[in-house]
ROVO-731846 format. One record per residue: x, z, y of N, C-alpha, C in turn; residue in three letters. Coordinates in steps of 0.1 Angstrom, whole numbers, always signed. Atoms other than C-alpha are relative to their C-alpha. Layout:
BEGIN
R, X, Z, Y, X, Z, Y, X, Z, Y, ala
...
END
This chain:
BEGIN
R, -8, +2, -12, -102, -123, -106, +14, +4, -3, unk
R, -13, +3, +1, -65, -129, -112, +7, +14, +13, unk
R, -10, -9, -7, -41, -98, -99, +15, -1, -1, unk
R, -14, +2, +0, -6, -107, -89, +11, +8, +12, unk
R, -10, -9, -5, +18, -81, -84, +13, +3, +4, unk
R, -15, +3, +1, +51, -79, -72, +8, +12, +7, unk
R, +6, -8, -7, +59, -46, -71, +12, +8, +10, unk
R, -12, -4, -9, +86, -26, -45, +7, +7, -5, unk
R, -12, -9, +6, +118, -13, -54, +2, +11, +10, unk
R, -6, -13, -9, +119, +14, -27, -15, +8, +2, unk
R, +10, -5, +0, +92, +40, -19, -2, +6, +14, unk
R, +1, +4, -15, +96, +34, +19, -9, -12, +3, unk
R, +8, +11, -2, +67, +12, +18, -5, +1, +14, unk
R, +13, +3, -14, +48, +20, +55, +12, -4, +10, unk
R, -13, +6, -12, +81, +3, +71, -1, -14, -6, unk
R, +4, +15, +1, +69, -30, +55, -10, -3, +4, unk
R, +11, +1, -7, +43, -48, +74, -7, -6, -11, unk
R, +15, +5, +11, +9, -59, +53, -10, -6, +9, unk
R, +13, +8, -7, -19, -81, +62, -9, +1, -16, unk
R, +15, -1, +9, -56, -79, +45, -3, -10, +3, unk
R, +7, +10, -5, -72, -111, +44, -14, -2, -12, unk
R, +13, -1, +3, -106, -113, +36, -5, -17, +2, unk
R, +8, +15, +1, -124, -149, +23, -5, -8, +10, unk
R, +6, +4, -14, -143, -154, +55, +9, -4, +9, unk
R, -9, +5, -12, -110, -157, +75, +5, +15, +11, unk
R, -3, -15, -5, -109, -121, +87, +9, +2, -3, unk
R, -9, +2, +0, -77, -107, +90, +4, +19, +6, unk
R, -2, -13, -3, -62, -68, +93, +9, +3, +2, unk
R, -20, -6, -1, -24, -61, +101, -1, +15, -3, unk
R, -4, -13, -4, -11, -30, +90, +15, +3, -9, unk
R, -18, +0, +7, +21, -14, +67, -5, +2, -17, unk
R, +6, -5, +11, +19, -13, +34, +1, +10, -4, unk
R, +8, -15, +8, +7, +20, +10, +4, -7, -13, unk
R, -3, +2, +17, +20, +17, -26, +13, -10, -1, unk
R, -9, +10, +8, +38, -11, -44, +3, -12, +15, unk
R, +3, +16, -12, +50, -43, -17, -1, -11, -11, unk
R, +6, +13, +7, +38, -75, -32, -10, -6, +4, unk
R, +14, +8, -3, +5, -94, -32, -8, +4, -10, unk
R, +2, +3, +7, -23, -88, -48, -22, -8, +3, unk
R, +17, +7, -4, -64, -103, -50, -7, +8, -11, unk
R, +12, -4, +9, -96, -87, -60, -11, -4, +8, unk
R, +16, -3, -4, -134, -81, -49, +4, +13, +12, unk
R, -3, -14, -10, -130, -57, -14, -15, +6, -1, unk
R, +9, -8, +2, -155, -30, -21, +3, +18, +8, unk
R, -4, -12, -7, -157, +4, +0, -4, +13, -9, unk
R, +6, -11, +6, -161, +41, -13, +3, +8, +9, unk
R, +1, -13, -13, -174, +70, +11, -1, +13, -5, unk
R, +0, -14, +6, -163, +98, -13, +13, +8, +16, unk
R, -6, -16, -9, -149, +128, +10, +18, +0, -6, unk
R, -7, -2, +7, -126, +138, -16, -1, -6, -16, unk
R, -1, +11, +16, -116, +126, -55, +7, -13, +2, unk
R, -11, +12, -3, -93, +97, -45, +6, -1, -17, unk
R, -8, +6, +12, -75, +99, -80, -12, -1, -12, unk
R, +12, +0, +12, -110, +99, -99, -6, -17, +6, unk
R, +4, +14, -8, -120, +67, -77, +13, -8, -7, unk
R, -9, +9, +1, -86, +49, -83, +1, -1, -17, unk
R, +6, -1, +15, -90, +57, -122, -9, -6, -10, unk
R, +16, +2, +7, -122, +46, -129, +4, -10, +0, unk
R, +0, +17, +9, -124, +12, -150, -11, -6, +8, unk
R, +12, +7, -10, -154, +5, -130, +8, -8, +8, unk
R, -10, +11, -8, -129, -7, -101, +10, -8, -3, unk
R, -8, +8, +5, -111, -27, -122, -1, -16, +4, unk
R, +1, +15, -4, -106, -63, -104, +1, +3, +13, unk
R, +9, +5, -13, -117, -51, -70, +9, +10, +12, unk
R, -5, -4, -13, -97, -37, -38, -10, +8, +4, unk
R, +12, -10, -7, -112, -5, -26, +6, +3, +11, unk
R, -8, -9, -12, -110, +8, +11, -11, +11, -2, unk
R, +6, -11, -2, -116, +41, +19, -7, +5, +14, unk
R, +9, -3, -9, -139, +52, +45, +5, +11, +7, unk
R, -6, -14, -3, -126, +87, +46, +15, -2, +5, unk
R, -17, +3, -8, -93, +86, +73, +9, +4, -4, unk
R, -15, -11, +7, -70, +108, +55, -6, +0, -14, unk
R, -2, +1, +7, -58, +98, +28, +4, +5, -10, unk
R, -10, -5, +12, -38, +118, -2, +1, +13, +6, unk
R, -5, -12, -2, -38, +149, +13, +4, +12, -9, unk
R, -4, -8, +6, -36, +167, -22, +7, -3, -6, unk
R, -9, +5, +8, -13, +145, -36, -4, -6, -12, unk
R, +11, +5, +17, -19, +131, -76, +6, +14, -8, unk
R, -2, -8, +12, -19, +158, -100, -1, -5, -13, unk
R, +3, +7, +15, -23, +153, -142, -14, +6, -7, unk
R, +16, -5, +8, -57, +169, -146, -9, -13, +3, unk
R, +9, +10, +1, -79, +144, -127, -3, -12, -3, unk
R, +3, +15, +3, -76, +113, -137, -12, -6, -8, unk
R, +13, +4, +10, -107, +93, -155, +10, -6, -11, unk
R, -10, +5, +9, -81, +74, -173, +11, +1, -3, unk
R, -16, -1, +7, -48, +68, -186, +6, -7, +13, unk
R, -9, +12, -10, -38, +42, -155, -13, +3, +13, unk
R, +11, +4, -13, -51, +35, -122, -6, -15, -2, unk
R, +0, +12, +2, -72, +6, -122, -2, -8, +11, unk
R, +2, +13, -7, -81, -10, -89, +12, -7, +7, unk
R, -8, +11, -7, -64, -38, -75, +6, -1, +8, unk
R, -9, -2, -14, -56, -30, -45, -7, +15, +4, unk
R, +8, -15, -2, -61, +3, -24, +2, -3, +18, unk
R, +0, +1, -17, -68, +2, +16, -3, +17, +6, unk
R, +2, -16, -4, -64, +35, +36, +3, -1, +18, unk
R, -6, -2, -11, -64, +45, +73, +14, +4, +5, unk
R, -7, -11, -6, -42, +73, +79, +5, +10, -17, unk
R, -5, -9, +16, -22, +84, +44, +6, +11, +10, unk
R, -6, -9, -3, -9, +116, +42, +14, -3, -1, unk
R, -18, +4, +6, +29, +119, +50, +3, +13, -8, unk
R, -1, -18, +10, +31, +159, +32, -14, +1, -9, unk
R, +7, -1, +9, +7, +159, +1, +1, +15, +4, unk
R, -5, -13, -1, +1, +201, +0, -16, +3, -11, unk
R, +2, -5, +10, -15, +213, -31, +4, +3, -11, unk
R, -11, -10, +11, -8, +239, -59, -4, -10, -13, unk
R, -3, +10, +12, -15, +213, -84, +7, -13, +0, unk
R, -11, +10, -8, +5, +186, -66, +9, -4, -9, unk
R, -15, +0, +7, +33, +170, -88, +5, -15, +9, unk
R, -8, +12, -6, +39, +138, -66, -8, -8, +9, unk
R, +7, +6, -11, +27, +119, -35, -7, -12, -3, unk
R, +6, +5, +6, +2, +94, -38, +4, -15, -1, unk
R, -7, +11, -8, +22, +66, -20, +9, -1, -14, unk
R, -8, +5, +9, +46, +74, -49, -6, -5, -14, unk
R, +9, +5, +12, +19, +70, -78, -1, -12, +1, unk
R, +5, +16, -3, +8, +37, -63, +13, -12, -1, unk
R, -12, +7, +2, +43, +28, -62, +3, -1, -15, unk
R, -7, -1, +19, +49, +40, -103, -10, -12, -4, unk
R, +7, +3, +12, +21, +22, -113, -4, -16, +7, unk
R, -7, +13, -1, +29, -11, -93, -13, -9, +7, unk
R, +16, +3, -8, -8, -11, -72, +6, +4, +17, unk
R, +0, +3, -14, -2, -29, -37, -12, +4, +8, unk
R, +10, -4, -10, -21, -13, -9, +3, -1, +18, unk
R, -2, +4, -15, -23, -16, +31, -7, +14, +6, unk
R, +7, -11, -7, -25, +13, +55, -1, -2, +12, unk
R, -3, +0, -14, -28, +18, +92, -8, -8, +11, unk
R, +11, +17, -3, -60, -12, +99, -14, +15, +0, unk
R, +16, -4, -2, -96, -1, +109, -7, +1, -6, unk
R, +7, -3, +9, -111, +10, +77, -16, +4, +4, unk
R, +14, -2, -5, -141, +17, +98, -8, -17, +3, unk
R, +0, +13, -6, -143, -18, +113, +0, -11, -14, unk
R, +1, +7, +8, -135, -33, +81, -12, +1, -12, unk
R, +8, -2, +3, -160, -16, +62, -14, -1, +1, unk
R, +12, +5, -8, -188, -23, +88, -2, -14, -6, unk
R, +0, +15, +3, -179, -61, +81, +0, -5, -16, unk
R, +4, +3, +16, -181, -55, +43, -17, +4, -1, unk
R, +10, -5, +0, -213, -38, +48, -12, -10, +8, unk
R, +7, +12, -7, -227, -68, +71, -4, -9, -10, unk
R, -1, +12, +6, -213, -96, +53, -1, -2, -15, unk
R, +3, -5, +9, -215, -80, +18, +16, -5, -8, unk
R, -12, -2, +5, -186, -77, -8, +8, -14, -3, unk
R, -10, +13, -4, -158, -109, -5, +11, +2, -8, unk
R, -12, +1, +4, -130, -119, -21, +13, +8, +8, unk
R, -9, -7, -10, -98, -102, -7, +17, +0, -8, unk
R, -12, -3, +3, -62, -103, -6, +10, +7, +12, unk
R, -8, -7, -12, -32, -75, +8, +13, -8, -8, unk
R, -15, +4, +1, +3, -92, +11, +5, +8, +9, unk
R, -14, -13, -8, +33, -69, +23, +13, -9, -1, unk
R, -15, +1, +1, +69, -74, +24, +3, -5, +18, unk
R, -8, +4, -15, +93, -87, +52, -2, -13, +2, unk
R, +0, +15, -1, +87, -124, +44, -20, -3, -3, unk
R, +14, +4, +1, +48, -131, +48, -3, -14, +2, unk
R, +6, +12, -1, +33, -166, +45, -7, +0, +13, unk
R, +13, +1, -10, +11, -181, +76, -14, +4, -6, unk
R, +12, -3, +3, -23, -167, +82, -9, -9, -11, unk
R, +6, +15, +9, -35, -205, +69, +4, +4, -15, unk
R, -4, -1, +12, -19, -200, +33, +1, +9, -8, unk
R, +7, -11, +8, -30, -167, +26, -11, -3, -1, unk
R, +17, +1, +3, -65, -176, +30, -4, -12, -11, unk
R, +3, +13, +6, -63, -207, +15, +4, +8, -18, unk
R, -6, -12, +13, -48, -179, -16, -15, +5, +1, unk
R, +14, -12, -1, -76, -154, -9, -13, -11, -10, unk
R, +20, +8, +4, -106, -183, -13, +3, -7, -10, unk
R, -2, +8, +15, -86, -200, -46, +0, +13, -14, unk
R, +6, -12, +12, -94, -165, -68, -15, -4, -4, unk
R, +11, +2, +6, -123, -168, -89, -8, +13, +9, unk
R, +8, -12, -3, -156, -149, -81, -2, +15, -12, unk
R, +3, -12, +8, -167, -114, -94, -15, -7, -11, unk
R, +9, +5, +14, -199, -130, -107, +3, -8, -13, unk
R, -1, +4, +10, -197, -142, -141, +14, +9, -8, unk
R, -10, -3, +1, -165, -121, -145, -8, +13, -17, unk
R, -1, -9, +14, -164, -104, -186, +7, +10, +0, unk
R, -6, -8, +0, -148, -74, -180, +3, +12, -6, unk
R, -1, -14, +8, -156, -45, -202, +15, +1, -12, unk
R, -15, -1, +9, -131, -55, -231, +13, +2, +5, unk
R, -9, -5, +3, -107, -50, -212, +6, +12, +6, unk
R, -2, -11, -3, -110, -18, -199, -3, +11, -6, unk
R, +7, -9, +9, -127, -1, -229, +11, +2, -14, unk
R, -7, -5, +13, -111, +17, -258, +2, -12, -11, unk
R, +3, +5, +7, -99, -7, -287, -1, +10, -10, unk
R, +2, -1, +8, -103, +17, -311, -4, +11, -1, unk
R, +11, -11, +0, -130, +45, -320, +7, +10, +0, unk
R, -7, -14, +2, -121, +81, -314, -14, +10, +2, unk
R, +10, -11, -1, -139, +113, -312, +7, +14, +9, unk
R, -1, -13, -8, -144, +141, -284, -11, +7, -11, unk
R, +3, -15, +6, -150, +172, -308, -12, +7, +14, unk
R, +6, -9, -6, -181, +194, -293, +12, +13, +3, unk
R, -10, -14, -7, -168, +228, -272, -9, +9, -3, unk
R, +10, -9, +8, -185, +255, -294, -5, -7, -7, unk
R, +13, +7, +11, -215, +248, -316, -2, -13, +1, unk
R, +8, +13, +0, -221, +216, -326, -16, -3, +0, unk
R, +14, +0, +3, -258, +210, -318, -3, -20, -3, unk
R, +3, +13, -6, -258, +166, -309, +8, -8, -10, unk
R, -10, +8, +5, -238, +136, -323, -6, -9, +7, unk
R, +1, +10, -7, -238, +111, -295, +8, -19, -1, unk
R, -7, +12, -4, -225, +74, -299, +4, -7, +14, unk
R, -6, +4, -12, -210, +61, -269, +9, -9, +1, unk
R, -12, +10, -1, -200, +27, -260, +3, -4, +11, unk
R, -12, -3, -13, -170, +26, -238, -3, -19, +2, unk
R, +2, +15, -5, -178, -4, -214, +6, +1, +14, unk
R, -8, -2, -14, -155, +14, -187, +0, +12, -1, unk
R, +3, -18, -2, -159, +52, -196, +7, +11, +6, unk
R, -9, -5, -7, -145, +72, -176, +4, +13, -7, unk
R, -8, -9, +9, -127, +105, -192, -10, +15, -3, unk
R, +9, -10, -6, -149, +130, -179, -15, -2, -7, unk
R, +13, -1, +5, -181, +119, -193, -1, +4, -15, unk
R, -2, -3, +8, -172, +124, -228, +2, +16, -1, unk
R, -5, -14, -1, -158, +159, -217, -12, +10, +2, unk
R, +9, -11, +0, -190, +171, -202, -12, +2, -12, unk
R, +16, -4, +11, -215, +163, -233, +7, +9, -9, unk
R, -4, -8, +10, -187, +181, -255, -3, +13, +10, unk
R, +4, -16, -5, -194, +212, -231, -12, +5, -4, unk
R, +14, -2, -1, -229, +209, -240, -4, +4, -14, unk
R, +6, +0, +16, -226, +211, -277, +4, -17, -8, unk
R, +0, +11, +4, -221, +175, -283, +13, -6, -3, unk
R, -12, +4, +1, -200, +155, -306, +0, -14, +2, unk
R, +2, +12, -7, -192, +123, -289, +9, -10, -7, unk
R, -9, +13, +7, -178, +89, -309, -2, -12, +9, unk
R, -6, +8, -13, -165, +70, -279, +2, -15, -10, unk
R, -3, +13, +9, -168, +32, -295, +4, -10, +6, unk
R, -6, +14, -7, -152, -1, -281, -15, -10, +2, unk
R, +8, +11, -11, -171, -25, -260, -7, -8, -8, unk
R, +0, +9, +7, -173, -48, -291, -3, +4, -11, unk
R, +6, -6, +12, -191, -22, -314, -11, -11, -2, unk
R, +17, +2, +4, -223, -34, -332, -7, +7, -4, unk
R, +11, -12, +3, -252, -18, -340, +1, +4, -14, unk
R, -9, -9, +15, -237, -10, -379, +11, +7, +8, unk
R, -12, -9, -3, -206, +3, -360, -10, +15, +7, unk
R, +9, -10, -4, -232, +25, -338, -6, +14, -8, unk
R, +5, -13, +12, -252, +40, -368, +10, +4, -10, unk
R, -13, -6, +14, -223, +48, -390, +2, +12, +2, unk
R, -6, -16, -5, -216, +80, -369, -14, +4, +0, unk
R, +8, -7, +3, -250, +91, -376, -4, +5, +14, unk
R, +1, -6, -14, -259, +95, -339, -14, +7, +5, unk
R, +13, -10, -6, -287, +117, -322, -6, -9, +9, unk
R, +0, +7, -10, -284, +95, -294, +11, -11, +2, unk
R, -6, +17, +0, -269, +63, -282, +3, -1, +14, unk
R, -3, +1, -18, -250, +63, -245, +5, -8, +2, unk
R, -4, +14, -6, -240, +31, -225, +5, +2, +11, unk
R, -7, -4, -9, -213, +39, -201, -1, -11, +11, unk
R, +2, +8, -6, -205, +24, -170, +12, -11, +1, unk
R, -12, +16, +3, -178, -5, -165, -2, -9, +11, unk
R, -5, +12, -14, -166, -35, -142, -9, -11, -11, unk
R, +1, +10, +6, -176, -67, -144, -10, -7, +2, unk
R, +13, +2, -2, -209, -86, -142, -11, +2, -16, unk
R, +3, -1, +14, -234, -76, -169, -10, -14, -3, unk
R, +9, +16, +6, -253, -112, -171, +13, -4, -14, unk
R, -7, +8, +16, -221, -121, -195, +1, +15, -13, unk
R, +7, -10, +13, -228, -88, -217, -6, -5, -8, unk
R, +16, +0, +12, -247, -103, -246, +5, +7, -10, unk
R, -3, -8, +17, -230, -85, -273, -4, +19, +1, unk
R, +4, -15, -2, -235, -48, -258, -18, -3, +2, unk
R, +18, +0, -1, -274, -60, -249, -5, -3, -12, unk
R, +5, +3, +13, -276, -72, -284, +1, +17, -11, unk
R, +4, -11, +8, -271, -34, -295, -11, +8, +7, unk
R, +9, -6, -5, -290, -21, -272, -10, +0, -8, unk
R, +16, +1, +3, -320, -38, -282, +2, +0, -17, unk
R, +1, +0, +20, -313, -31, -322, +0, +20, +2, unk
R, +2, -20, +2, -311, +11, -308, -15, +0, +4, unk
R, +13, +4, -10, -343, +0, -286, -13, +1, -18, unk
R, +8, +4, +11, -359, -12, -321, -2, +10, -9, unk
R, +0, -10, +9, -350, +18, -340, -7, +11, +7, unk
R, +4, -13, -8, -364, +41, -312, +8, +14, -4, unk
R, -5, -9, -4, -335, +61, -312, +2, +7, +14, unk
R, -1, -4, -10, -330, +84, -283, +16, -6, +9, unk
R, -14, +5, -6, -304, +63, -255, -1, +6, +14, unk
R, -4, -6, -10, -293, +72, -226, +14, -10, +11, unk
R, -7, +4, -2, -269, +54, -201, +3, +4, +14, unk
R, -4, -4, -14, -253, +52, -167, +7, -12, +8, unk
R, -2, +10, -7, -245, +23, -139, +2, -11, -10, unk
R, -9, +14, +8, -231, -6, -161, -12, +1, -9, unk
R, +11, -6, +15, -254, +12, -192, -11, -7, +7, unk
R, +14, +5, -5, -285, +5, -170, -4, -10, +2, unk
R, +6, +12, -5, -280, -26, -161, -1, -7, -15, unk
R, +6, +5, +11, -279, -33, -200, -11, +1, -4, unk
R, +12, -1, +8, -308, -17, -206, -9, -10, +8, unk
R, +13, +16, -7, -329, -43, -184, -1, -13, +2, unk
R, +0, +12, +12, -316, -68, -199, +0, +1, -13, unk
R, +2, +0, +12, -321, -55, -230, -14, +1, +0, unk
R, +17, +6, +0, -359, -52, -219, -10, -12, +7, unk
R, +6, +10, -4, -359, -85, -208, +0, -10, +16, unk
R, -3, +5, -13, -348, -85, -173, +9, -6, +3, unk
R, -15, +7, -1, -323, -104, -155, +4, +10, +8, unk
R, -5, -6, -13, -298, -90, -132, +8, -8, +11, unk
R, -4, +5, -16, -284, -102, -98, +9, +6, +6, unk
R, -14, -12, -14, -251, -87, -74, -9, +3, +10, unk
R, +2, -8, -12, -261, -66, -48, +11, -7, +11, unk
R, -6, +0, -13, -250, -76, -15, +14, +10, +2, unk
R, -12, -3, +0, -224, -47, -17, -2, +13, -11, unk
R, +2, -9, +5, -220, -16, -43, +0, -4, -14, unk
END
């Protein structure tokens, strides 16, 4: 799904008005939150509490417009510890009620201004409750937020919204996965040597097996199962990631060569849905999630 950005030169964004338009014809006024421009993904909700910059992070949301459920928005601001990645990745960002005073001792910058550095159009001030109910009905839709002072008719945004491709069939891991192999060193004793292929990995999961003892060789999307055994692994992990995994054959094609070796694997959302097509199953979208 195509993201087109255009992004604001001022960081007085909630004095620009924004509209949400949703595939079905639904429709949200509010101001915009981040960068002003346009952009289109998958509208998808998340009902974390807290962790906003671990959400906006994650390669998993890569393509897809998240709203938040939770009404207050940014209240700690962005700091440089949490991030899962190097970049923010979702597409758009939807919020009720942003903070206008971020207030935390790890705080270096407001989140309104992040969204603005990093050039991710968002919409605030619209019924994230109301809108979420109707993702949660109707199940997850195409979606586009347009801002600025010059907005197209209702008609010609939608007729925009419904001309983005779908999430299904969408190949997404390469490009939110490492190109090139690295290694998280164990923290203490080395007891493990895990392989790990990054198919959206977030930062953090690498960090907690090295707490454990384990030394982790984070591999590209586009390993094979010779790149896999080279690092002599204990075990074999399959991260999580965007995307649909029916067009995965090259990651299901290692699986089932670790599967064959009866090495010990292990994975997680994206990882799982390889493994059941790597024993044979198909997989199918969820209505929403």
């Amino acid at each position: 799904m195509a993201t087109s950005v255009r992004p604001s030169r001022t960081t007085h964004t909630s004095l620009s008005p924004a509209v949400l338009v949703l595939e079905d014809g639904r429709i949200f006024r509010g101001r915009a939150y981040g960068a002003v421009g346009e952009t289109f993904g998958e509208a998808v909700f998340s009902t974390g509490m807290t962790g906003y910059q671990e959400t906006l992070t994650d390669p998993s949301y890569h393509r897809q417009v998240v709203v938040m459920t939770a009404p207050h928005v940014g209240n700690t601001g962005v700091n440089d510890e949490d991030p899962e990645s190097s970049r923010i990745w979702v597409a758009g960002y939807v919020v009720r009620d942003p903070a206008r005073v971020p207030s935390n001792w790890r705080s270096r910058r407001s989140l309104d201004e992040e969204l603005v550095r990093q050039g991710v159009v968002g919409i605030s001030g619209i019924d994230t409750r109301a809108l979420t109910r109707h993702l949660r009905e109707r199940g997850a839709m195409r979606v586009g937020i347009f801002s600025g002072e010059t907005v197209a008719a209702d008609a010609e945004l939608l007729a925009k919204v419904q001309e983005q491709p779908q999430m299904k069939g969408a190949n997404l891991s390469a490009e939110v996965a490492t190109k090139e192999a690295y290694v998280v060193p164990a923290i203490g004793e080395k007891r493990f040597t895990v392989a790990a292929v990054d198919l959206g990995i977030k930062g953090m999961t690498p960090h907690r097996m090295a707490e454990r003892g384990i030394e982790v060789h984070v591999l590209p999307a586009t390993a094979t199962v010779e790149d896999v055994y080279a690092v002599g692994p204990d075990g074999v992990f399959f991260s999580n990631g965007p995307g649909d995994p029916a067009t995965a054959d090259g990651p299901v094609a290692v699986m089932q060569g670790v599967l064959e070796r009866k090495t010990p694997l292990f994975g997680i959302c994206f990882g799982n849905q390889i493994l059941g097509r790597a024993l044979g199953f198909g997989t199918y979208k969820l209505k929403y999630g």
